[in-house]
Residue frames as qw, qx, qy, qz and C-alpha x, y, z in Angstrom:
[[0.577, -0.604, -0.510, -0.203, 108.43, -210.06, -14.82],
 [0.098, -0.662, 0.386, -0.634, 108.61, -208.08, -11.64],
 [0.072, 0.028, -0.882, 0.464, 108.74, -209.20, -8.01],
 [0.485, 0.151, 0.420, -0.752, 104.94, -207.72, -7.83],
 [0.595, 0.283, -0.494, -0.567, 103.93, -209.78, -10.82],
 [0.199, 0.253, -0.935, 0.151, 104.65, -213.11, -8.70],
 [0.739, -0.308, -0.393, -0.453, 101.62, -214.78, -8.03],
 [0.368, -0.514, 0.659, -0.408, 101.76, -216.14, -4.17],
 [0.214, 0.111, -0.951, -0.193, 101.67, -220.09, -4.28],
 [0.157, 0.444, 0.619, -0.629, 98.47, -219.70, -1.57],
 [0.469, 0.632, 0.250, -0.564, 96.51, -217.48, -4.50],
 [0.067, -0.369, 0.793, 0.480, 97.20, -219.81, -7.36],
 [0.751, 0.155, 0.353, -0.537, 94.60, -221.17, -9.39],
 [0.763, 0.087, 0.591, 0.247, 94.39, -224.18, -12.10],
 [0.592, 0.804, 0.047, 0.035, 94.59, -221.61, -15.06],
 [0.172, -0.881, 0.406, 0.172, 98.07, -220.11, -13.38],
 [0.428, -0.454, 0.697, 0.353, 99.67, -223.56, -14.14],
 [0.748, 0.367, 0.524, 0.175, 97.95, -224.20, -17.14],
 [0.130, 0.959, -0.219, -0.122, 99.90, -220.59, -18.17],
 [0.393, -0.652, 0.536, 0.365, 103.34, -221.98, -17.52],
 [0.691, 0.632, -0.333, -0.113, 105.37, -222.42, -20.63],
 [0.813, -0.389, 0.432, -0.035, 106.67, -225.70, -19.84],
 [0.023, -0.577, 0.685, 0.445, 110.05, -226.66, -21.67],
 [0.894, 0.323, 0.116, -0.287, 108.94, -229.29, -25.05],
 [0.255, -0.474, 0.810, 0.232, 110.75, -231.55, -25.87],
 [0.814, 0.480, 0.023, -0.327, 110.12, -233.38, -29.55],
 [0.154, -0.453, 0.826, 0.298, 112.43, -236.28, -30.83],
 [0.696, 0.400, -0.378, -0.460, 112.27, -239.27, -32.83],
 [0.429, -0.418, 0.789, -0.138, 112.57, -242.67, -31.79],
 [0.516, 0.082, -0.747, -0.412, 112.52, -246.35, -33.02],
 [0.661, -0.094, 0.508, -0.544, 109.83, -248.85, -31.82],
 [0.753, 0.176, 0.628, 0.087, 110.01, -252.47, -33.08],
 [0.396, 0.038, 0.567, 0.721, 111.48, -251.10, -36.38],
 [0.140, 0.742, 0.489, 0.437, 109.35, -248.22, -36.62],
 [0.277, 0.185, -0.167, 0.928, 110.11, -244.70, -36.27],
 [0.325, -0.698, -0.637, 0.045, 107.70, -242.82, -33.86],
 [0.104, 0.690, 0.001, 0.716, 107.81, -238.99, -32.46],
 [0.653, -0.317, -0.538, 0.428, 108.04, -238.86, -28.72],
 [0.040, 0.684, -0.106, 0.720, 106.99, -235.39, -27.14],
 [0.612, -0.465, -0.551, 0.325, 107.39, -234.77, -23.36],
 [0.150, -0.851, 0.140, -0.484, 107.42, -232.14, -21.14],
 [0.613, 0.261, -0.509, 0.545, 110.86, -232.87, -19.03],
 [0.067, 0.354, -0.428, 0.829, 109.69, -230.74, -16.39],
 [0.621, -0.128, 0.029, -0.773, 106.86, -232.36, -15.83],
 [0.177, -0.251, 0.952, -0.017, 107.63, -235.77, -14.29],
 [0.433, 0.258, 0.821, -0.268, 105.46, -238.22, -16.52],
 [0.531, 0.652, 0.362, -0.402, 103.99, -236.47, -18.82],
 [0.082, 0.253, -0.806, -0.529, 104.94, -237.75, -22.84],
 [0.788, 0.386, 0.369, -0.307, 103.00, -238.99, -25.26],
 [0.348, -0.231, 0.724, 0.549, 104.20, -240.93, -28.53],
 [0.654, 0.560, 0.278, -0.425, 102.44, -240.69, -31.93],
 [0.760, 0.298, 0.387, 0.430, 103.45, -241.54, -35.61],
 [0.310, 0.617, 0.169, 0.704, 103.53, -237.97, -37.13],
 [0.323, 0.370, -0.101, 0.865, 104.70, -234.83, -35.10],
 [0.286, -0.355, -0.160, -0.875, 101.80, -232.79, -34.76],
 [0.701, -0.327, -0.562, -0.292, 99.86, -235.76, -33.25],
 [0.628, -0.046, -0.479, 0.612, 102.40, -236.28, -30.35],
 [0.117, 0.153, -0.293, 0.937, 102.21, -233.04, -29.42],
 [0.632, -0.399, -0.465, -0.474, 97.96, -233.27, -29.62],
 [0.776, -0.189, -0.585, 0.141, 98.45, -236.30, -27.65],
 [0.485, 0.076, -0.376, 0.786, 101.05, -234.18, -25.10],
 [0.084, -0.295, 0.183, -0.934, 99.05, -231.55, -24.39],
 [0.720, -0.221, -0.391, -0.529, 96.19, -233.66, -23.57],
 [0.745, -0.235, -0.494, 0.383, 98.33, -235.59, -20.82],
 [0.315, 0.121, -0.322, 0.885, 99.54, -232.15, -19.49],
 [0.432, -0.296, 0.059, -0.850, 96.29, -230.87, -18.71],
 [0.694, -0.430, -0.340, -0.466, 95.27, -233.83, -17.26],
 [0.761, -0.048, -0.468, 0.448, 97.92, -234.19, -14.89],
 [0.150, 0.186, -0.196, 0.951, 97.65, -230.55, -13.60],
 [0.636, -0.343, -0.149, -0.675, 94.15, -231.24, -13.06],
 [0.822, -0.233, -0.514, 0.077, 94.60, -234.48, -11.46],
 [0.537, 0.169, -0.394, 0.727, 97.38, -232.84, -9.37],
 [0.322, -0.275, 0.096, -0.901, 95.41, -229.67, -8.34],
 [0.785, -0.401, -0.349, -0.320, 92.32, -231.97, -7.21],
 [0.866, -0.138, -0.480, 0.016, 94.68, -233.55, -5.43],
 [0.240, -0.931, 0.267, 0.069, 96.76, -230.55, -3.36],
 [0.850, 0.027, 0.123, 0.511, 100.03, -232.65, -5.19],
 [0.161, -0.759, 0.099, 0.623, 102.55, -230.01, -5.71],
 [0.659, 0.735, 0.131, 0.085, 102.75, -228.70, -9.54],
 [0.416, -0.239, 0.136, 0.867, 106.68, -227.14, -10.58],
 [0.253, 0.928, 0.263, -0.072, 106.93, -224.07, -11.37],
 [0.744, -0.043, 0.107, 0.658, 109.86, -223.67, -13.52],
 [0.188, 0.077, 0.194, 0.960, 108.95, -220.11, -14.70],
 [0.274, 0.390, 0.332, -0.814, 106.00, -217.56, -14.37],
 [0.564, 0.595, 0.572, 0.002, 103.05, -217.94, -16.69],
 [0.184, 0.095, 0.257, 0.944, 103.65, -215.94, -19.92],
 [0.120, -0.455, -0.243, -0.848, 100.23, -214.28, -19.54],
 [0.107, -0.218, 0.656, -0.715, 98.64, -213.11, -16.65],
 [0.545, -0.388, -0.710, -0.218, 95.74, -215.02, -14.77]]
């Protein structure tokens, strides 16, 4: 990505941050003697979801991440921007 490619924070919209490729993070944890999947986005203060099987978690994850970027955006909260969207908006 170039320097012209840099979207100005001022002409950002909600799609730009729903672009960023936000680092995932997928593990495995134990809950009361059951094993559980545990995705989060680390860069994204808050946002995890837990599920039994993999796939769900992540479901579950992406569903908190958009609604926290919406909440946020309604709210002028600042969003991170660890990296540039991968596609343009």
């Amino acid at each position: 990505m170039s320097a012209s490619d840099v979207v100005p924070e001022a002409e950002r919209t909600l799609a730009y941050y729903e672009a960023v490729p936000y680092l995932l993070v997928l593990e495995s944890v134990e809950r009361d003697g059951e094993w559980v999947r545990r995705a989060a986005y680390p860069e994204l203060p808050g946002c995890e979801a837990e599920a039994p099987a993999a796939l769900e978690a992540i479901e579950k994850l992406e569903q908190e991440r958009r609604r926290l970027l919406q909440h946020w955006w309604q709210h002028g909260m600042p969003i991170p921007v660890p990296r540039p969207p991968l596609r343009g908006v």
